[in-house]
C-alpha positions as CSV (number, residue, x, y, z in Angstrom):
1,X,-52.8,-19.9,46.7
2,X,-54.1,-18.5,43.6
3,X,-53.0,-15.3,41.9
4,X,-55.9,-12.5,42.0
5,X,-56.1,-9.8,40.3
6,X,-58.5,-6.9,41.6
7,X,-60.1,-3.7,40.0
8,X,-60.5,-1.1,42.6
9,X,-63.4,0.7,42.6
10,X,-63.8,3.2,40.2
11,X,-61.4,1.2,38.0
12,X,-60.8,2.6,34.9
13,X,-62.0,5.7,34.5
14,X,-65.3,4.9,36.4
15,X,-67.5,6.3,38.8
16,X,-66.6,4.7,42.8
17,X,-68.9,2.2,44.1
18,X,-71.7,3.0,41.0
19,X,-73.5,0.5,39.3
20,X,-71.1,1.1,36.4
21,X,-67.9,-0.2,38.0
22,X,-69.9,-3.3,39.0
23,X,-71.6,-3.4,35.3
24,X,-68.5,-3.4,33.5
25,X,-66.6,-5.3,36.0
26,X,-68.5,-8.3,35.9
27,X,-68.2,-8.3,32.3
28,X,-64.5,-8.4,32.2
29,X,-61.9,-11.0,33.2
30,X,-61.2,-9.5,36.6
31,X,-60.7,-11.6,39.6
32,X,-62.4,-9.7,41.9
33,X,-63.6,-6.3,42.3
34,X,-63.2,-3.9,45.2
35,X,-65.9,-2.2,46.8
36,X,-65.8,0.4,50.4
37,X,-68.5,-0.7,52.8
38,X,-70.1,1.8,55.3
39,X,-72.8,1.0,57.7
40,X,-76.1,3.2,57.9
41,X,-77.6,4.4,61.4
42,X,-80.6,2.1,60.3
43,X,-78.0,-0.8,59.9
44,X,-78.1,-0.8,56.2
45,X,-74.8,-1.7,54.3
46,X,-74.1,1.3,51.9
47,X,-71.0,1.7,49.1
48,X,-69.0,4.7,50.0
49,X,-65.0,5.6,51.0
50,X,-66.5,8.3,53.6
51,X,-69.5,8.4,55.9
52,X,-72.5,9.6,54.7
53,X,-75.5,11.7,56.8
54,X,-78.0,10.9,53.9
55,X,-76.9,7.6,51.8
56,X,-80.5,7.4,50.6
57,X,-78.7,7.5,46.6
58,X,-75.4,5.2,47.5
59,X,-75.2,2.1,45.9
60,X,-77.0,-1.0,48.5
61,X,-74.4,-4.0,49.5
62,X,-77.1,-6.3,48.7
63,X,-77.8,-4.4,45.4
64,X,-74.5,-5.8,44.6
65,X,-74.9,-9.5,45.7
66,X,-77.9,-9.3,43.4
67,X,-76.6,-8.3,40.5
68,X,-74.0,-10.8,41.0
69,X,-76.3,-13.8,41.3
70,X,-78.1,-12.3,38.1
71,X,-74.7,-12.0,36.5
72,X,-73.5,-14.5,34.0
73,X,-70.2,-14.2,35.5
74,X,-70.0,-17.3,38.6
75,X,-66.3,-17.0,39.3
76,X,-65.7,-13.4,40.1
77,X,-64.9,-12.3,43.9
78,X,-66.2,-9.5,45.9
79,X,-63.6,-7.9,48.4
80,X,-65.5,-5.7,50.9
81,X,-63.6,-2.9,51.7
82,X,-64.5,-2.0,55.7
83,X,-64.8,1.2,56.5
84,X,-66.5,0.3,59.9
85,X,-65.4,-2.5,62.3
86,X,-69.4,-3.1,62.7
87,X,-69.7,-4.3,58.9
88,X,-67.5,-7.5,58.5
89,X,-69.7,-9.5,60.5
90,X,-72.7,-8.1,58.9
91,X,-71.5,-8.3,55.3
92,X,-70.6,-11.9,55.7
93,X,-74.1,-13.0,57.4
94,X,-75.3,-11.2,53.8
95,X,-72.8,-13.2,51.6
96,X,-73.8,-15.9,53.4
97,X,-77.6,-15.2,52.7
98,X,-77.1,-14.7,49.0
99,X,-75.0,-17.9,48.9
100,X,-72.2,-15.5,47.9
101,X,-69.7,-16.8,51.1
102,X,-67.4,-18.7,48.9
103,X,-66.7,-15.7,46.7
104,X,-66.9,-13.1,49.6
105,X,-63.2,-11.6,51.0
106,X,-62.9,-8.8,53.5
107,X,-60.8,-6.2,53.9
108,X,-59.8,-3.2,56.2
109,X,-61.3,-1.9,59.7
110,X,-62.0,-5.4,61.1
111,X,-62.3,-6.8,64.4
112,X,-61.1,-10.4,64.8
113,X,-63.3,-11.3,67.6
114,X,-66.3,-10.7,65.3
115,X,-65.3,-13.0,62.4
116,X,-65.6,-17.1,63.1
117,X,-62.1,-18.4,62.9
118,X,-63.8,-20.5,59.8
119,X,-64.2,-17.5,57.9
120,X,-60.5,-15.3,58.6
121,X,-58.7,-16.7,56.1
122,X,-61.5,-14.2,53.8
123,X,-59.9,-11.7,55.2
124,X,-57.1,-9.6,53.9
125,X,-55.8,-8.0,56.6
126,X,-54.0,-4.5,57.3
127,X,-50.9,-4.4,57.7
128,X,-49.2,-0.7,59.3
129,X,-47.3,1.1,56.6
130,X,-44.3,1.2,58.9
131,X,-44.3,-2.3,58.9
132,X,-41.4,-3.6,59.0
133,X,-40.0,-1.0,60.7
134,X,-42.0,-1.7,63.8
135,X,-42.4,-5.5,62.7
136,X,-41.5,-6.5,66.7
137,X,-45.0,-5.4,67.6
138,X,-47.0,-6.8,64.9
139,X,-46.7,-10.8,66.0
140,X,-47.4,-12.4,62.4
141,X,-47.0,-15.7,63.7
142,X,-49.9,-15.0,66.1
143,X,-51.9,-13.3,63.3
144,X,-51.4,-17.0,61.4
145,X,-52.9,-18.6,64.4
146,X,-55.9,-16.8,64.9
147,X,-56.5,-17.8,60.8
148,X,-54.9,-15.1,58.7
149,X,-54.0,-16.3,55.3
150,X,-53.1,-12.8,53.6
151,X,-52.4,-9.9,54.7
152,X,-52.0,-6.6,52.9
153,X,-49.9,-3.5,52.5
154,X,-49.7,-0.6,50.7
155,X,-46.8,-1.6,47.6
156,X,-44.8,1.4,47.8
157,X,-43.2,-0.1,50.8
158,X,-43.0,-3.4,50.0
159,X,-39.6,-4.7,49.6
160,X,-38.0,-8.5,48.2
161,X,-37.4,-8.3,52.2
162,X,-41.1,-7.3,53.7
163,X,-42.0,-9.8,51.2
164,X,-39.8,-12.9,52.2
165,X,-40.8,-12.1,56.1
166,X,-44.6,-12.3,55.5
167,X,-44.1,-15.7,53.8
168,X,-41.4,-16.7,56.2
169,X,-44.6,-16.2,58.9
170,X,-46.9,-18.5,56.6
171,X,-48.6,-15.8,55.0
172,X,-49.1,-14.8,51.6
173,X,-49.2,-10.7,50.8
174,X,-51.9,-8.4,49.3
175,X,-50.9,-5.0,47.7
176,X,-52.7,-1.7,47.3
177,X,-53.5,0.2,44.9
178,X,-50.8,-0.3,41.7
179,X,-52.0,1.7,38.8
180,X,-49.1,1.4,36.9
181,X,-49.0,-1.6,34.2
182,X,-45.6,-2.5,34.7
183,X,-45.9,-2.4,38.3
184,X,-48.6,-4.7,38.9
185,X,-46.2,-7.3,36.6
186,X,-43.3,-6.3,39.2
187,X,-45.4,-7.7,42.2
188,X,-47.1,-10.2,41.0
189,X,-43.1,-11.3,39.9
190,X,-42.1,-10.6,43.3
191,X,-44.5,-13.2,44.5
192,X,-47.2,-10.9,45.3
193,X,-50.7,-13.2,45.6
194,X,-53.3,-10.2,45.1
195,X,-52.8,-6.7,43.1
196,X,-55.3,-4.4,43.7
197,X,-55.4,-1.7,40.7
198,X,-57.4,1.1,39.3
199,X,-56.1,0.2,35.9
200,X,-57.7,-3.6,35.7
201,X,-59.2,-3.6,32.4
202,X,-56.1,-1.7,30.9
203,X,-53.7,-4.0,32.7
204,X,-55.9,-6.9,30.9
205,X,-55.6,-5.4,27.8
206,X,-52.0,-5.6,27.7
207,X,-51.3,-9.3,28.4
């Protein structure tokens, strides 16, 4: 599987989920961009870590497809961060709509049984933190069944160890958020598959 790397929102010294993160990361060398997805009491998909009451001046999902089609850039990936079980589904039917499916990935509060065993191996999925301290009740050979690919942890508890049991299960390992430089060199050495980073551009910068 291919090595991504992928800019966080608000990566480098920008505003989270704004039009200038996704500006200026569609103009870079990225591999995909991150971006936290929250659903609206109307249904609307809105950019934002927390719930909003009033998200009337948040950044739209489909504002993003947009500007992606518009964009010059064809290769770049979109990983929707869930914030909300109910927007997977509804964020792929969009991806689908803007033609944007094959460069669509999914990440955090997701539901399994709302995602087309076709489409899971988009997802990036959470591990627990505790993991593997607990690792007898998370069943990753039953998570590669259902059509996991990758799933993801948080790196400051990702060991040579954690590591060579994810791919020991068929699975290849995603890890959250590495800001330091050297670090993001460390995991993708490791055998790391994605790095997601708030220091992207900088990272770039100093290959």
């Amino acid at each position: 599987m291919e090595r991504i790397l992928t800019a966080h929102s608000g990566s480098d010294n920008t505003v989270d989920n704004s039009p200038e993160f996704v500006e200026m990361i569609l103009q870079s060398g990225v591999d995909a961009f991150e971006m936290d997805c929250q659903i609206s009491d109307q249904g609307e998909l809105y950019l934002a870590h927390d719930s909003l009451q009033d998200s009337s001046k948040s950044l739209l999902l489909r504002d993003v497809f947009e500007v992606m089609l518009a964009s010059n850039n064809h290769k770049i990936k979109i990983n929707i961060d869930c914030k909300d079980e109910k927007c997977a589904k509804l964020a792929l039917k969009m991806a689908d709509n803007y033609s944007l499916l094959d460069r669509t990935l999914l990440s955090g509060s997701i539901n399994l049984e709302d995602i087309a065993q076709k489409d899971r191996e988009k997802i990036f999925y959470n591990l627990p933190e505790t993991f593997p301290l607990n690792q007898t009740s998370i069943d990753l050979a039953n998570l590669t069944y259902n059509g996991i690919k990758v799933v993801q942890l948080y790196y400051g508890v990702v060991t040579q160890e954690v590591l060579e049991t994810i791919k020991a299960a068929g699975l290849e390992l995603s890890v959250w958020t590495v800001n330091d430089i050297q670090k993001i060199d460390q995991m993708f050495a490791m055998g790391c598959m994605n790095v997601t980073t708030r220091s992207a551009l900088a990272y770039l910068g100093n290959l």
